[in-house]
C-alpha positions as CSV (number, residue, x, y, z in Angstrom):
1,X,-96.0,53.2,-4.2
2,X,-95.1,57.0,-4.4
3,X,-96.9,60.2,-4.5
4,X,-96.2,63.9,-4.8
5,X,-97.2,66.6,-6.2
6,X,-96.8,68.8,-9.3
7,X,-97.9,72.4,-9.4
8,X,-101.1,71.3,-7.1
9,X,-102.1,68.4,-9.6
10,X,-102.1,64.9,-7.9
11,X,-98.9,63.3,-9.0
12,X,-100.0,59.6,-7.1
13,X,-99.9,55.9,-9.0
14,X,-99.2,52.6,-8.2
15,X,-96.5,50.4,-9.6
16,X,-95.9,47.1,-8.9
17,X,-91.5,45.4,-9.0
18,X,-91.8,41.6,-9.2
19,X,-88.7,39.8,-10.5
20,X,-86.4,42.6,-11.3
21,X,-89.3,43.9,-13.0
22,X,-91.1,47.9,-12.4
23,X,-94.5,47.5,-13.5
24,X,-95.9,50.9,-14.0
25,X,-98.5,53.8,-14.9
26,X,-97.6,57.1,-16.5
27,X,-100.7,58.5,-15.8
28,X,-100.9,61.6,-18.2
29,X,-98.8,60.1,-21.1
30,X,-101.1,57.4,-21.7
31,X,-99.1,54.4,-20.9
32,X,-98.2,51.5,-19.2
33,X,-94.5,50.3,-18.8
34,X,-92.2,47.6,-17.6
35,X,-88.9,48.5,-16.5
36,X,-86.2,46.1,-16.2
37,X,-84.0,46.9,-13.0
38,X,-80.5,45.4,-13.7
39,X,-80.0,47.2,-17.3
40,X,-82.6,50.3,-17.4
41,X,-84.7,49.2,-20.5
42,X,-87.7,50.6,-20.6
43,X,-91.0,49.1,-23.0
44,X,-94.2,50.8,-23.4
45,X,-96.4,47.6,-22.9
46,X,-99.7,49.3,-23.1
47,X,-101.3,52.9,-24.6
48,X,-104.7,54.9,-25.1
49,X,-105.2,52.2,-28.2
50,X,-105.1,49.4,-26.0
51,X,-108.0,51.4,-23.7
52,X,-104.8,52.7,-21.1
53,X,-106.2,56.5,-20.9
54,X,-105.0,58.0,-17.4
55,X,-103.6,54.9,-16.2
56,X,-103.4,55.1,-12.7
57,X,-103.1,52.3,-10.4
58,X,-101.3,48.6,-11.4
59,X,-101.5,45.4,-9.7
60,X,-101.0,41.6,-10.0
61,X,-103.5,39.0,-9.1
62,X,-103.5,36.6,-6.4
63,X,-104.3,33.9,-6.8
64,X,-103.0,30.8,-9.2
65,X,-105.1,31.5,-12.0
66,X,-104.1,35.3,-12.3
67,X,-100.8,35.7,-11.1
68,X,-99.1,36.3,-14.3
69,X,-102.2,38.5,-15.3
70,X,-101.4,42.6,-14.7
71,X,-104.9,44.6,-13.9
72,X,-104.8,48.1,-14.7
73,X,-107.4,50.8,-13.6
74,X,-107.5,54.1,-15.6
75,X,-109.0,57.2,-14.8
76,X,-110.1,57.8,-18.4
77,X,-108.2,60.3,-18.1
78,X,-110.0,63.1,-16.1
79,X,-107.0,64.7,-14.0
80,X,-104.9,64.6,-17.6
81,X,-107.0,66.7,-19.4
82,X,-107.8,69.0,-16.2
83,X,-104.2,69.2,-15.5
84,X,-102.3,68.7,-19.0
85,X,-102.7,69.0,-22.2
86,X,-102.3,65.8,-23.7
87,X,-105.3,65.6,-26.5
88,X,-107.0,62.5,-24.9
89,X,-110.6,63.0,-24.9
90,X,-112.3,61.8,-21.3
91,X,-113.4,58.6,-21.7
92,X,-115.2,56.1,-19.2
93,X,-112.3,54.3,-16.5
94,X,-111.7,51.1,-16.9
95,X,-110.4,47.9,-15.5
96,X,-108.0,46.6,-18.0
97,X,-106.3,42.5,-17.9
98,X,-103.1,42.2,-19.1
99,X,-101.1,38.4,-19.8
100,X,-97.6,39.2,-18.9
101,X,-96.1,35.8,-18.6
102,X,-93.4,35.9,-21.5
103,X,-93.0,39.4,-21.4
């Protein structure tokens, strides 16, 4: 986990590295990402369309039956549109499941 902050916004998430593998929010931009540690590569595995406004917080499951499965909880993005521009209305937060296995 990491914090900081950004001209007095809140600048804290949760990420998650499990098998060479960042698991992350970007909070303001709308998206969720998996980052591969030995080459860099970087894929946007979830946006606003998939219900990811102001992700802010990632975590697997655990136990058997949800290991592979990635929850996300969003702020619906309050502190974005306080704090940034971005265009995202504010929308409800959410718990969102994600399958990852194969990804």
């Amino acid at each position: 986990m990491f914090a900081g902050r950004d001209r007095g916004r809140p600048a804290a998430v949760t990420f998650v590295i499990r098998d060479g593998v960042v698991w992350g929010p970007t909070h303001t931009t709308n998206t969720v990402l998996n980052i591969a540690l030995a080459s860099g590569a970087s894929t946007v595995v979830l946006d606003a369309s998939d219900g990811a406004v102001g992700p802010a917080s990632v975590s697997f499951g655990g136990s058997a039956e949800d290991k592979d499965t990635l929850y996300i909880v969003t702020d619906g993005n309050l502190f974005g549109n306080q704090f940034a521009t971005n265009g995202q209305p504010i929308v409800a937060p959410v718990l969102l499941r994600m399958r990852t296995q194969g990804l």
